[in-house]
MIMAR-222258 format. One record per residue (C-alpha): residue number from 1; residue in one letter; x, y, z. Coordinates in Angstrom, 3 decimals. Layout:
# residues N
NUM/A/X/Y/Z
...
//
This chain:
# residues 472
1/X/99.483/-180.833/-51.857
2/X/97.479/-184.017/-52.348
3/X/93.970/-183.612/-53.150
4/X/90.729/-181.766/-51.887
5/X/89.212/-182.906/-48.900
6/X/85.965/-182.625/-50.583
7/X/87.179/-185.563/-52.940
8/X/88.649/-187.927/-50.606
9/X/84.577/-189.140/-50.880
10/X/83.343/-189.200/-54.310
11/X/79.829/-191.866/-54.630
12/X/78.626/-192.464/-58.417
13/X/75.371/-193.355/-58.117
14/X/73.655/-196.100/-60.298
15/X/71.946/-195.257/-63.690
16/X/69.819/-198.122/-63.803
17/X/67.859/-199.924/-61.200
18/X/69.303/-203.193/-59.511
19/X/72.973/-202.111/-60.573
20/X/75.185/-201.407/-58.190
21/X/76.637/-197.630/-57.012
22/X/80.136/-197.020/-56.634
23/X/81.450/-195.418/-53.298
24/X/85.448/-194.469/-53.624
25/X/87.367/-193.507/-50.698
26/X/90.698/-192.237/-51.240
27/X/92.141/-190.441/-47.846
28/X/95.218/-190.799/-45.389
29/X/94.954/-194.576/-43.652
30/X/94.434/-194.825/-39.881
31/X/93.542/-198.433/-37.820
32/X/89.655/-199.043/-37.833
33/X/89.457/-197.153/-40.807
34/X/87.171/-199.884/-42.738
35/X/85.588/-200.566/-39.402
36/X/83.925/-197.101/-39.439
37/X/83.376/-196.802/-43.225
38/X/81.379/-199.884/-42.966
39/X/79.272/-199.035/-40.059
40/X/78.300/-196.096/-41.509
41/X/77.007/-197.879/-44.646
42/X/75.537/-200.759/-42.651
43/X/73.916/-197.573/-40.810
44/X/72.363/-196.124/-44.151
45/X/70.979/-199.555/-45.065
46/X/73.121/-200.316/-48.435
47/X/73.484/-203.799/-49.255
48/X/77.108/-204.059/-49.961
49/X/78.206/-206.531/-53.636
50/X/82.184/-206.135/-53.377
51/X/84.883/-204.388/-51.885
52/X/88.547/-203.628/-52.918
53/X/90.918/-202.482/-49.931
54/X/94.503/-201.089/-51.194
55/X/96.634/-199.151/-48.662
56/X/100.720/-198.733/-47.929
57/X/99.962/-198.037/-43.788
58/X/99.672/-194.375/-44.841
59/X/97.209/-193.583/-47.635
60/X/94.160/-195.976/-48.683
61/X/91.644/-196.555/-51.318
62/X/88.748/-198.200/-50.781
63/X/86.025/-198.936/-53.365
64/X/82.960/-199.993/-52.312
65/X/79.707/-201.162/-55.033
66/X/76.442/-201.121/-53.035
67/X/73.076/-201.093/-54.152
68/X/70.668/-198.523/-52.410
69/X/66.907/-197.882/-52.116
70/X/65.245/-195.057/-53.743
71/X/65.308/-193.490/-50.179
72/X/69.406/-193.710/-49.472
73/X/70.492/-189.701/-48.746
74/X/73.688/-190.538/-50.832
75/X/74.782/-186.801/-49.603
76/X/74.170/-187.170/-46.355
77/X/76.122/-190.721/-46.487
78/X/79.111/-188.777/-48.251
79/X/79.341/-186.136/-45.292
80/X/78.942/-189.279/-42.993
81/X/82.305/-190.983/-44.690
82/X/83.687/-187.890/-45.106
83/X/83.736/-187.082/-41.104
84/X/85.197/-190.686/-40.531
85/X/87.788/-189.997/-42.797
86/X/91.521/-188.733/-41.380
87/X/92.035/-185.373/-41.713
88/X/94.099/-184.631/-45.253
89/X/95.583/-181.323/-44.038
90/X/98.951/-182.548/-44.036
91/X/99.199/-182.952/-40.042
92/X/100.083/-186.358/-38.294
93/X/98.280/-189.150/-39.588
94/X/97.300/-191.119/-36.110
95/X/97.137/-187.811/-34.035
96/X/93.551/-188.598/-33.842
97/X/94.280/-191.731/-31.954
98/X/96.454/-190.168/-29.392
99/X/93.070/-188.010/-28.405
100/X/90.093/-190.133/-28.216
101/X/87.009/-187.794/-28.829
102/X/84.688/-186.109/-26.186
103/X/82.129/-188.417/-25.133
104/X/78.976/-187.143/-26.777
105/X/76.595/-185.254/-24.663
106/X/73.352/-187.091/-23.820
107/X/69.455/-186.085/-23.855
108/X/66.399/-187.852/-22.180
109/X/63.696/-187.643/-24.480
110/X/60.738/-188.397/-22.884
111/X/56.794/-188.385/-24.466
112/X/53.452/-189.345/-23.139
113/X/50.746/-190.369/-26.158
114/X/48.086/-192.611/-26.390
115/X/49.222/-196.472/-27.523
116/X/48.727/-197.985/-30.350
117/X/49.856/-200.781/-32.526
118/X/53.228/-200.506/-33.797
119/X/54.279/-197.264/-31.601
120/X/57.734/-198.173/-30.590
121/X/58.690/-199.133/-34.200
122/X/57.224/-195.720/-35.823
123/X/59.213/-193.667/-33.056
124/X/62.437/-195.575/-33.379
125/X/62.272/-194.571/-36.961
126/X/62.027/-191.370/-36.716
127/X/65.034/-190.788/-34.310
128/X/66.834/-192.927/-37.031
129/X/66.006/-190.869/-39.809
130/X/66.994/-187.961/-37.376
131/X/70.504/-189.468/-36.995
132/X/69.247/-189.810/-32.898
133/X/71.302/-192.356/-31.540
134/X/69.253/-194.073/-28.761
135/X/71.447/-195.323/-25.851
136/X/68.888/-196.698/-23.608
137/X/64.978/-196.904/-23.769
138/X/62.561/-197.209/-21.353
139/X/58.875/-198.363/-22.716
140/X/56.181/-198.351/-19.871
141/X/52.420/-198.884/-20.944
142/X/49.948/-197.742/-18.022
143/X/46.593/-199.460/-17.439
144/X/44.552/-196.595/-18.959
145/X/46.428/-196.924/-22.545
146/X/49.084/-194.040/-22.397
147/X/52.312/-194.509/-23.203
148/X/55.276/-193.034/-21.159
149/X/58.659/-193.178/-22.995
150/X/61.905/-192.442/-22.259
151/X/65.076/-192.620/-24.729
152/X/68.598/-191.327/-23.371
153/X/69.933/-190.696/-26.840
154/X/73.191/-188.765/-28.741
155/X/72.780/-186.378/-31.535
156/X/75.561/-187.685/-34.600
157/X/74.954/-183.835/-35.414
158/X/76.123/-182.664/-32.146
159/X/72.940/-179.636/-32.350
160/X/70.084/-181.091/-29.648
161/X/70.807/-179.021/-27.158
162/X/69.826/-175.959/-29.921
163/X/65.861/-174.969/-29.915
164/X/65.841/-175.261/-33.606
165/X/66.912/-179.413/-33.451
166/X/64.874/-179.532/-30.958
167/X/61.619/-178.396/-32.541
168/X/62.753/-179.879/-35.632
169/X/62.586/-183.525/-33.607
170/X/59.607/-182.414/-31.968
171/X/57.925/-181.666/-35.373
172/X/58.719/-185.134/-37.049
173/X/57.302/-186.752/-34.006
174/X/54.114/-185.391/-34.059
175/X/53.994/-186.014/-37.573
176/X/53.926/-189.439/-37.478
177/X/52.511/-189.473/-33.808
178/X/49.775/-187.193/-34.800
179/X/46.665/-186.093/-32.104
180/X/47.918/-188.968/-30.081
181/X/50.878/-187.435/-29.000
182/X/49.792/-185.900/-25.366
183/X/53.350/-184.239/-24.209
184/X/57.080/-184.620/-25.016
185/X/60.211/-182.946/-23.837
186/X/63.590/-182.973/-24.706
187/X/66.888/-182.333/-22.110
188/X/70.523/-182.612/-21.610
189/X/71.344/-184.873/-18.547
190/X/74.083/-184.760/-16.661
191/X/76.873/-187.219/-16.333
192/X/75.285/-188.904/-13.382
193/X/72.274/-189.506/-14.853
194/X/73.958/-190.345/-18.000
195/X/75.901/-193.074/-16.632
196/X/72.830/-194.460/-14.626
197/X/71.467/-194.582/-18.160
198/X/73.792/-197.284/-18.911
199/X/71.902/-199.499/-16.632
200/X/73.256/-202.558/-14.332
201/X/76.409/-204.325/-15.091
202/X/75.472/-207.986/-15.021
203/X/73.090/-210.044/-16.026
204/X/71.820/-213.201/-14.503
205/X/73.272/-216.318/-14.631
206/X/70.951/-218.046/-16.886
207/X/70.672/-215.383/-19.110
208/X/74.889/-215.222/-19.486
209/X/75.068/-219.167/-19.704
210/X/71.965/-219.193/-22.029
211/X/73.566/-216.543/-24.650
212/X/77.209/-216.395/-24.129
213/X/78.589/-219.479/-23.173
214/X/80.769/-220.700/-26.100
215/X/80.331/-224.669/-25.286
216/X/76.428/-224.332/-24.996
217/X/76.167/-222.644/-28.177
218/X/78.511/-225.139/-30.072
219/X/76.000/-228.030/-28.955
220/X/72.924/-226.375/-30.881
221/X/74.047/-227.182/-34.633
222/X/70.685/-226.433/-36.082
223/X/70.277/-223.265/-33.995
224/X/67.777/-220.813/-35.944
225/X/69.476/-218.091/-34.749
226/X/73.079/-219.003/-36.271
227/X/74.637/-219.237/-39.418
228/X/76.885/-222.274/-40.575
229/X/80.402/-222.124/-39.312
230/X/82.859/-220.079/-42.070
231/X/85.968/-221.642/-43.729
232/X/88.980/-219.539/-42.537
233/X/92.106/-220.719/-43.781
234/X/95.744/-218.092/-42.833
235/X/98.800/-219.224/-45.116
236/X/101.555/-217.073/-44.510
237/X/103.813/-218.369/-47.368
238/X/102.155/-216.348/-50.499
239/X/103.717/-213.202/-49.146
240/X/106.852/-211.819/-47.436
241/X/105.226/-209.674/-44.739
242/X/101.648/-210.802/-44.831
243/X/99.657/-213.077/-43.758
244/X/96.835/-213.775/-46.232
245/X/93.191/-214.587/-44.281
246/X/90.644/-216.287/-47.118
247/X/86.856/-216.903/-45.774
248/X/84.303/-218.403/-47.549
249/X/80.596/-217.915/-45.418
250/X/76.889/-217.181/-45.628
251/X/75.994/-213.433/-46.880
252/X/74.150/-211.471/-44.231
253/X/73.223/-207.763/-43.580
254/X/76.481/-205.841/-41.786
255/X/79.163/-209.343/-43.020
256/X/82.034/-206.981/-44.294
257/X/81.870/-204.649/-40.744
258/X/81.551/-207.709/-38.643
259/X/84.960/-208.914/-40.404
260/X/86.670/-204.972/-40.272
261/X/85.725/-204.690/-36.846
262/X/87.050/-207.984/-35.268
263/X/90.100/-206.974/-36.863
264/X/90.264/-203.715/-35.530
265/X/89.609/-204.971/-32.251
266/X/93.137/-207.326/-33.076
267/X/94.833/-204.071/-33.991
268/X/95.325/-205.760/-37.101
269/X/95.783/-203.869/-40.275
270/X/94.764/-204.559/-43.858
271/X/97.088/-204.188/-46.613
272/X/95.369/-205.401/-49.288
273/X/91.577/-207.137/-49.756
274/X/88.543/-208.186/-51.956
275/X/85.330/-208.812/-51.182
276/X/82.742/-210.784/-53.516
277/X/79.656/-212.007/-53.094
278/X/78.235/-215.204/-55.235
279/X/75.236/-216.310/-56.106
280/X/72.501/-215.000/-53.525
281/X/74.234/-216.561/-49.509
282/X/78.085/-216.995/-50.573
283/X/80.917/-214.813/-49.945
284/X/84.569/-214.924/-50.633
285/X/87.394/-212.768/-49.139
286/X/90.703/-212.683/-49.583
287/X/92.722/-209.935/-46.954
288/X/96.195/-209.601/-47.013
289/X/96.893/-208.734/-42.894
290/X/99.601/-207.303/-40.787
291/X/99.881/-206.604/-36.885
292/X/100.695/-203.154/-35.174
293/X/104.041/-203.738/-35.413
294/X/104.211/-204.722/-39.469
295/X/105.221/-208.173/-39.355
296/X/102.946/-211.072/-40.217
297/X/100.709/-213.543/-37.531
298/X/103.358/-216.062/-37.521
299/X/102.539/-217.547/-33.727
300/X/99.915/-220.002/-33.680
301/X/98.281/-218.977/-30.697
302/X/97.292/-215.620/-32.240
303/X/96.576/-217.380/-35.220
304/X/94.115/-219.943/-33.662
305/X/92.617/-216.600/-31.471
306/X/91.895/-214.853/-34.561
307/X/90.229/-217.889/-36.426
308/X/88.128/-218.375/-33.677
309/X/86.745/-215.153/-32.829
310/X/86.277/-214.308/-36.729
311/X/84.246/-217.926/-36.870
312/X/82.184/-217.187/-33.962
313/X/81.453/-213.572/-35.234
314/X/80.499/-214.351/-38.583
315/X/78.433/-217.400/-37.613
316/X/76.603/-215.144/-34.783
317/X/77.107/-211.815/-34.455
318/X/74.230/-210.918/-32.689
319/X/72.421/-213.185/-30.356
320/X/68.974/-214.111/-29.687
321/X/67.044/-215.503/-26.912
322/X/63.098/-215.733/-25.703
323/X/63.408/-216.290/-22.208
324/X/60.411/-217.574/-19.540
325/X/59.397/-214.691/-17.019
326/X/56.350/-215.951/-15.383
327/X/53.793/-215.809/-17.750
328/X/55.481/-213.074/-20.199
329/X/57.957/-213.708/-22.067
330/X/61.645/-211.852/-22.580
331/X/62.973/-211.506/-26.132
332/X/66.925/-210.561/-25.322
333/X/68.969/-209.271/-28.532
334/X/72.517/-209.006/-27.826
335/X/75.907/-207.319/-29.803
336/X/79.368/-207.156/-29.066
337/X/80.505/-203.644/-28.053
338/X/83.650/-202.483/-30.233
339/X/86.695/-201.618/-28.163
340/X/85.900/-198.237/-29.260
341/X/82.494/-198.310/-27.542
342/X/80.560/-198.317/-30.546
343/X/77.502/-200.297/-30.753
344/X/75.973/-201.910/-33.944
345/X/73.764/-199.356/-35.666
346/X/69.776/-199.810/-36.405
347/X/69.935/-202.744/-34.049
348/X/66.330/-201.542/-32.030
349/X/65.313/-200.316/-35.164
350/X/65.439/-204.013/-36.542
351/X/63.661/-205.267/-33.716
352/X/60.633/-203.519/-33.544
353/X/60.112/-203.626/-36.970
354/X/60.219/-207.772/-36.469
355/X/58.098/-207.490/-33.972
356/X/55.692/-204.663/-36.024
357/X/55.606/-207.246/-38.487
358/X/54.421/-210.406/-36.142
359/X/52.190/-208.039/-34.474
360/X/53.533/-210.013/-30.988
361/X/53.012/-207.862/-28.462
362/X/51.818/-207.974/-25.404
363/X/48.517/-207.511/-23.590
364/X/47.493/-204.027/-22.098
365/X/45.291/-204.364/-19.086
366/X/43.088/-201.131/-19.889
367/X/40.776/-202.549/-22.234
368/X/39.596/-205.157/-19.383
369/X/38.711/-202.358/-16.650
370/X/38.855/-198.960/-17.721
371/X/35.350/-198.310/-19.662
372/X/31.770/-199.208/-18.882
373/X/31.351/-201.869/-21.918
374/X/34.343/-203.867/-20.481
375/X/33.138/-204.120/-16.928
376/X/29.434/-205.007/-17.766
377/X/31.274/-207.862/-20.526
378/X/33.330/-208.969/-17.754
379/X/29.924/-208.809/-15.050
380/X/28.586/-211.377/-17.622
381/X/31.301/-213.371/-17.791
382/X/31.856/-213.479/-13.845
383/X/30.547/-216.823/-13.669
384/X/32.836/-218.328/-16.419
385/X/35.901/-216.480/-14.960
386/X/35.002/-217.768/-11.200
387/X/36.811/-221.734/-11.872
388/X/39.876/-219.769/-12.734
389/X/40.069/-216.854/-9.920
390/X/37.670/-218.401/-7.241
391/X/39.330/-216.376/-4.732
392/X/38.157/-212.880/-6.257
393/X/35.278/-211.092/-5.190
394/X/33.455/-208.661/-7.215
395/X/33.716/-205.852/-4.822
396/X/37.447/-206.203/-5.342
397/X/37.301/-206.126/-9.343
398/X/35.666/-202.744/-9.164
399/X/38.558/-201.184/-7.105
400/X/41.206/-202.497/-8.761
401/X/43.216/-202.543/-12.575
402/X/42.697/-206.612/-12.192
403/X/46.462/-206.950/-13.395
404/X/46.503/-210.338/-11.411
405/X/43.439/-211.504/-13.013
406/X/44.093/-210.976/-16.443
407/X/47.175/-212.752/-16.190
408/X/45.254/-216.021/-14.935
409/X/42.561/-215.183/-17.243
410/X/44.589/-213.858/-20.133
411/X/44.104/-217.767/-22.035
412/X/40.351/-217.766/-21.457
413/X/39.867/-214.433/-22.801
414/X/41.882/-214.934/-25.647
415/X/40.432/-217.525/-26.562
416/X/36.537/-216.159/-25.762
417/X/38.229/-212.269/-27.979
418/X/35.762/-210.964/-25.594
419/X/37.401/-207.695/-24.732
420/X/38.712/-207.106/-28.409
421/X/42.448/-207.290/-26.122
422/X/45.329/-205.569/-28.171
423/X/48.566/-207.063/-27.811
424/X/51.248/-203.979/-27.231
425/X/54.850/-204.220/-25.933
426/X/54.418/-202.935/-22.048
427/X/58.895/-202.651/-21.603
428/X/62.068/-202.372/-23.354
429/X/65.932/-201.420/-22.040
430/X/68.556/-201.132/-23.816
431/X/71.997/-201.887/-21.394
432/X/75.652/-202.730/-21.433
433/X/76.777/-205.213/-19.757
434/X/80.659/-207.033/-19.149
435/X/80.350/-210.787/-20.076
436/X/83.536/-212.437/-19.726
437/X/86.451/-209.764/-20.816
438/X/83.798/-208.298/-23.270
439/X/80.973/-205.749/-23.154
440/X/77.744/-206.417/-24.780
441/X/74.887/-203.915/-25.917
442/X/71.802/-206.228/-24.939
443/X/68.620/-205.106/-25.929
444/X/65.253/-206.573/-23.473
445/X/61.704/-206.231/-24.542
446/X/59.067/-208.154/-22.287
447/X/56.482/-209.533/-24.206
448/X/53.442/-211.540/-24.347
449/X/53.082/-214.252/-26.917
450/X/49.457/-215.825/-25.835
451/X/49.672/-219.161/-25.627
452/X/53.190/-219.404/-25.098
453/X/53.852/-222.484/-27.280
454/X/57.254/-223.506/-28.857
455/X/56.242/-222.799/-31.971
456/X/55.514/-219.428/-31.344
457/X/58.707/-218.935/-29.551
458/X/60.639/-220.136/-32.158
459/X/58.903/-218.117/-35.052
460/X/59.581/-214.907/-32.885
461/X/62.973/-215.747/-32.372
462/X/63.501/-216.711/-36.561
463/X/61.764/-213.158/-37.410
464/X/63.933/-211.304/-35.501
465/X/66.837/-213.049/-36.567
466/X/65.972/-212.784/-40.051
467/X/65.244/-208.619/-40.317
468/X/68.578/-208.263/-37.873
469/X/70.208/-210.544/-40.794
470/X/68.716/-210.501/-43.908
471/X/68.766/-207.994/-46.775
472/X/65.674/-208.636/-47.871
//
């Protein structure tokens, strides 16, 4: 009869602190398997020590040792693995595969509050916590300091379009939202709308040469925003009907699902593997492999295809860029799409919590035109102000938000801090786009950085980098 599906999960949790807990998955095998193990625990933040794969094509056994934070839902993470697991009712293994699952319905969440600093991050939280999956945000600030948001997001617990999920997200919003919070609504869209929520399906040329071209990146060996090139050796002689991958590469946050998922975009299975980390950056792994059709990678071709792509996703699986738009700036975060469609998890999350952090955001106009004290501080300053907009007249300041001004202005005043001026993200998207015979989730926030400098660029570009990365 085999054993309970309640046990095919079973998580030992750590007595002391810094010491690893021990996740054991013992179910019926099916390809991607790893893949979505490890996404899920990339998605629940756990820092993952070692790994040991075992499986005969039918069954596996996984063990995983990863250390948690006091706030990991370790039973909320079981019934997480539990659902990726294969059904151990005794039917076909790899029915599942023949019937890919029902898209997942999708809700526009939209909210109007008052801005502040750090907004974006606090929300994006919250619809983490929720298990909210956003698919595509739009961010608009106004000039009178409201905030109009809209997320097109997925509900992992398939229950949004009930009143009681509803008022449940509703109620955790305006918890951390508070009297700001002026109106927000939640409804299921319809599959136009939903697949307008997807966004264009290009980018421009720039960007795509900037980000994705293989022989530009190879020419930037002391890129910030890269690791340094893994050792990836394949010897096919240690085994009869494997080939045995070893890698040896810098630790970062997400490593082992960046590694399961390449392979189970191959259609490659694992037979056997260990994962170890050493010291604090190293990591060794050792994976017996096997194609579809259970013989070894003998071609080179495939071999030198599958050495590349795993080097170029373990030195940069995500990309960044700051880009020039007039005079904002465009911070572009980008992932490969799985062949599944899955994107990488907590990916926005990551982002606004970098830029939370560096408190780089950018300007709202409000605060230069929307209350008395402003308009009588910028009166005084009119004189100052003329050398740089000459061809403004007052009588034109009073009827209008100034948006034009303040952008040839925005130096002077920062560096007068006349108008106390908050910097505030004013847009972010979230799109997929086809690059090449790939699709990539690309993530855009427009931003303001004040001066602009190098340095500043580059600092943004490190932080970001870093939290998408890093454990710490």
């Amino acid at each position: 009869m085999g054993i309970l599906f309640d046990d095919a999960v079973i998580i030992r949790q750590s007595e002391k602190e810094g010491e690893p807990s021990v996740i054991t998955v013992n179910c019926p095998d099916k390809t991607g398997l790893g893949s979505d193990l490890c996404r899920i625990i990339l998605f629940f933040g756990l820092t993952v020590v070692r790994t040991d794969v075992s499986t005969d094509g039918k069954w596996c056994y996984i063990v995983f040792w990863v250390v948690g934070k006091p706030s990991t839902r370790w039973s909320l993470l079981k019934k997480r693995l539990m659902g990726a697991c294969p059904s151990c009712s005794g039917i076909s293994y790899f029915r599942a595969e023949l019937q890919p699952p029902r898209p997942p319905d999708v809700f526009l969440l939209k909210f109007c509050c008052h801005d502040r600093r750090g907004l974006l991050h606090d929300v994006t939280e919250v619809l983490c916590e929720l298990e909210l999956t956003i698919k595509r945000v739009k961010v608009s600030t106004t000039p009178d300091g409201k905030v109009m948001d809209l997320f097109f997001i997925t509900d992992t617990r398939v229950l949004l379009h009930t009143k009681n999920r509803q008022d449940d997200t509703y109620d955790h919003l305006k918890a951390v939202l508070g009297d700001a919070m002026i109106s927000c609504d939640i409804q299921m869209v319809g599959p136009e709308i939903a697949a307008c929520s997807q966004g264009p399906s290009f980018l421009s040329d720039a960007i795509s040469e900037d980000m994705f071209n293989i022989e530009t990146l190879d020419e930037r060996p002391d890129d910030c925003v890269a690791f340094k090139p893994p050792s990836i050796t394949m010897d096919n002689s240690l085994s009869p009907s494997h080939t045995l991958v070893q890698i040896v590469c810098e630790d970062h946050k997400g490593l082992l699902y960046d590694v399961m998922r390449t392979l189970k975009d191959y259609n490659i299975q694992i037979s056997y593997g260990r994962f170890t980390t050493k010291g604090k950056s190293e990591c060794e792994m050792d994976l017996f492999i096997m194609q579809a059709d259970g013989k070894k990678i003998i071609d080179p071709s495939k071999q030198s295809s599958l050495r590349s792509r795993l080097q170029m996703e373990l030195s940069r699986p995500l990309r960044v860029a700051l880009i020039s738009r007039g005079p904002d700036s465009e911070l572009l975060v980008a992932n490969p799409v799985e062949i599944t469609g899955n994107g990488r998890p907590l990916v926005f999350y990551d982002i606004t919590l970098a830029l939370k952090m560096l408190d780089t955001q950018s300007f709202r106009v409000r605060n230069c035109c929307t209350t008395e004290y402003d308009f009588q501080k910028l009166l005084m300053l009119s004189t100052r102000l003329s050398s740089i907009c000459r061809f403004i007249r007052l009588e034109w300041l009073k009827a209008k938000t100034m948006l034009v001004l303040v952008i040839e202005a925005y130096s002077f005043l920062h560096q007068q801090n006349c108008f106390g001026l908050t910097l505030l993200y004013f847009q972010a998207e979230i799109g997929r786009y086809m690059i090449g015979d790939r699709e990539w989730e690309v993530y855009r926030v427009l931003l303001d950085e004040g001066d602009g400098s190098s340095v500043l660029k580059q600092k943004i570009e490190e932080t970001v980098w870093k939290m998408l990365m890093s454990w710490e």
